[in-house]
Structure formats: structure tokens, C-alpha cells
N, C-alpha and C positions, 0 to 999 in steps of 0.2 A: 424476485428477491427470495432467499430463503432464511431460515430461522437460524438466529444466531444460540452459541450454547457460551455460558461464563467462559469466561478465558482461565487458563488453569497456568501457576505458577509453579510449585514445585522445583524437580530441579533443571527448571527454563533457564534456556536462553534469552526466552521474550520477556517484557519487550525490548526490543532494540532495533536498531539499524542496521540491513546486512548492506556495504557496499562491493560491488562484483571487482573483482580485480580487474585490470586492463585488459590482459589474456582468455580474459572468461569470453568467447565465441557466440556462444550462443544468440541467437538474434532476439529471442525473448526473453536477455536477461544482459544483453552487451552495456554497458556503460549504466548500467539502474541502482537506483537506490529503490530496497523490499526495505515494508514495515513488518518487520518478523512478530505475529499474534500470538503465534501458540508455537511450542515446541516441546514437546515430550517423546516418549517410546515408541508412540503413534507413529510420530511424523512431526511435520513442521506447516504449519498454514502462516500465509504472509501477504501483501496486497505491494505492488509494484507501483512509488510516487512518480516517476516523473517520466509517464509513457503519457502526455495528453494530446488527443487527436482532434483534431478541426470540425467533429460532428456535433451537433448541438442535441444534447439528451434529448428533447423534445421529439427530434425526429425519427429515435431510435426504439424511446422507451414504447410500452404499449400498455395502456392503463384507460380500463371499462369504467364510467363513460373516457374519450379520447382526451388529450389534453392540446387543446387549439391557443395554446400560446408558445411564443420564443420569448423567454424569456433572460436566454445568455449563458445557462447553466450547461457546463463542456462539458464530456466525457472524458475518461483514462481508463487506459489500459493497466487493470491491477495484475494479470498477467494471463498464461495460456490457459489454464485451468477452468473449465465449465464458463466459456466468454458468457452465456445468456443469463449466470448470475448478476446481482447487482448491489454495491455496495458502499452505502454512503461514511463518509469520514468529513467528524465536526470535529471543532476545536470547543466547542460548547457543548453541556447537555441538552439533547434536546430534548426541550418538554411534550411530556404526555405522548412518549412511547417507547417501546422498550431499547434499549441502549446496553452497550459494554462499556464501560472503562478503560481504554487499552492502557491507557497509564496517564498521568496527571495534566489533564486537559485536554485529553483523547478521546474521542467518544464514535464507536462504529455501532451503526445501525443496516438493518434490514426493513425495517418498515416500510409497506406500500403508503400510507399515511401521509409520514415523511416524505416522502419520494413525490406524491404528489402534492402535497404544500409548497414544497420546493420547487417543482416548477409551474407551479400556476402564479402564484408569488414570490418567486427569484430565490436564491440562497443567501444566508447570511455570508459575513467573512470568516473565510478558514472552512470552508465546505467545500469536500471531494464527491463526485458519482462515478464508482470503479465499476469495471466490469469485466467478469473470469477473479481468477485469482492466482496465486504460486503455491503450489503443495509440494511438501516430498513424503518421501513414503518412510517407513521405519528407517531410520541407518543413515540414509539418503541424505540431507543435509549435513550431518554429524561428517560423513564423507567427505564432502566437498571444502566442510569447512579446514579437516585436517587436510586437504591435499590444497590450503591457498585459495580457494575459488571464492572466499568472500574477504573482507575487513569487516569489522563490526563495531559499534561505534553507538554510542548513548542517543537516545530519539531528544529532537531540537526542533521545536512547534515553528520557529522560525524559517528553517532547513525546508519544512512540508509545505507549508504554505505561504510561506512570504520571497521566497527563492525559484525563479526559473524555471521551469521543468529543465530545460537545456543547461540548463548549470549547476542543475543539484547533484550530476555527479561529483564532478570535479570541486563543489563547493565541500562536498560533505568530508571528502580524503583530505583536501587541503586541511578543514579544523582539526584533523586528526594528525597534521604537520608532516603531512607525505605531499612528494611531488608525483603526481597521478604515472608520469610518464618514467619514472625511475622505478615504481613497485615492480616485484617479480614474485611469478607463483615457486614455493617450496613448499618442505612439510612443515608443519606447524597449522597452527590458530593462531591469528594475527587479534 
């Protein structure tokens, strides 16, 4: 896990929802909805919802003393970027330790704490454990986004956690009253 810093506002993009156009290729970003966190001058840091894989945290994570229970808590893939981080995303705050706001009833943590509450004792509902993440570098997103490579789109607590991994692409373009399979990359911000 490592240390989270405030999320910064200014003149952000985040938060929101980038969804990738159809065309977007990439394997580690084909058909995904990113929870866009931070976006300024920097760069852009984002955590990818709906990459979830069939490994059980438990057997991945590695926390002194070991954690000898299954308790059912999955892993996802929040994108290429540093996989060995690790990043938990609530729909709650969670108490008694340190937390972001990402925006109204978002809450990412880094805590080992957390991380081992949650699986010795299960997670609550609306509880993600990512791991890596999606960064761009200065310019880098700002790029992409004027050459079409995303839609962007209001964060929808429902969309993150109550919705498919397998259909929260197509869930999220269709609220935004696109037919996923009709979009085309141009220039613009969509």
C-alpha cells in the first residue's frame, strides 16, 4: 500500500468518469471505465472499475503476521501502473483511518489496517481492492482526450459498485445516450 496525498481540485477534470471509446486498442484500457482522481499539470492518476480477476486477495496480498483466511474479498485490476500497489475503494468512510474523499460517498484508502480488517472479517458492500493503477504524464491525458480516446461522464456510485464489471462499459456510454457501437474517434472532448 502506499501513502495517499489530498486530492487536488483546481482546474480538474476529477473527479469523473473517463469511458474509453470503442477504438481505444489498448489491452489495458480496451473497453474500461477509469475513476479519474487527480488531474492537473502533473499528470492525471485514475484507478480502472471494471478489470475484476478470479484471484482471491487473500492469496495475493502478503501481510506480517500472514492472513489464513478466504474470506471472498476479489481483486481488480486498477490498471498497468506499479501492479504491486494496492488500493482500496469504499462507498463508506472508513473509520479510524486515513481516507480521501474522492467525491460524495467515495472514499480510497491506503491503509494496511484496513486492508487487513477487510480480510480477516470480510468487506463491507461497495468495497473495491485494486491493484497498479492508470497514470499519465504531463500533457498526456489532456492528449488523448482531444484526439476522442475517452467520453467522460459524471461518477454514479451505482455504475461502480452495483453494475457488472462486464457491463459497466456499455452501461456507463449507454447513460450518457450513445450507442457504444455507433461512437467514432475525432477531434474534440466528448
Amino acid at each position: 500500500m502506499t501513502k495517499l496525498t489530498k486530492l487536488e481540485n483546481g482546474n480538474s477534470l476529477a473527479p469523473k468518469l473517463l469511458l474509453s471509446m470503442p477504438q481505444l486498442n489498448d489491452p489495458n484500457f480496451k473497453q474500461t471505465v477509469v475513476l479519474l482522481c487527480e488531474h492537473g499539470e502533473e499528470g492525471a492518476f485514475g484507478l480502472v472499475l471494471n478489470r475484476q480477476i478470479d484471484t482471491p486477495a487473500s492469496s495475493v496480498v502478503r501481510l506480517s503476521p500472514p492472513i489464513e483466511v478466504e474470506n471472498g474479498l476479489q481483486l481488480w485490476i486498477g490498471g498497468p501502473v506499479e501492479p504491486e500497489r494496492g488500493w482500496i475503494l469504499m462507498g463508506d468512510e472508513p473509520p479510524e483511518v486515513e481516507s480521501v474523499e474522492v467525491c460524495d460517498g467515495l472514499y480510497l484508502s491506503t491503509s494496511p489496517d484496513l486492508l487487513r480488517r477487510l480480510l480477516v472479517s470480510g468487506p463491507p458492500d461497495r468495497t473495491r481492492l485494486l491493484t497498479g493503477y492508470a497514470g499519465w504524464g504531463a500533457g498526456q491525458l489532456d492528449a488523448e482526450l482531444s484526439a476522442s480516446s475517452w467520453l467522460i461522464a459524471d461518477i454514479q456510485l451505482d455504475l461502480i459498485f452495483d453494475i457488472q464489471a462486464t457491463q459497466m462499459w456499455e452501461t456507463a456510454i449507454r447513460r450518457l445516450g450513445a450507442e457504444p457501437s455507433m461512437l467514432q474517434m475525432g477531434s474534440g472532448v466528448h
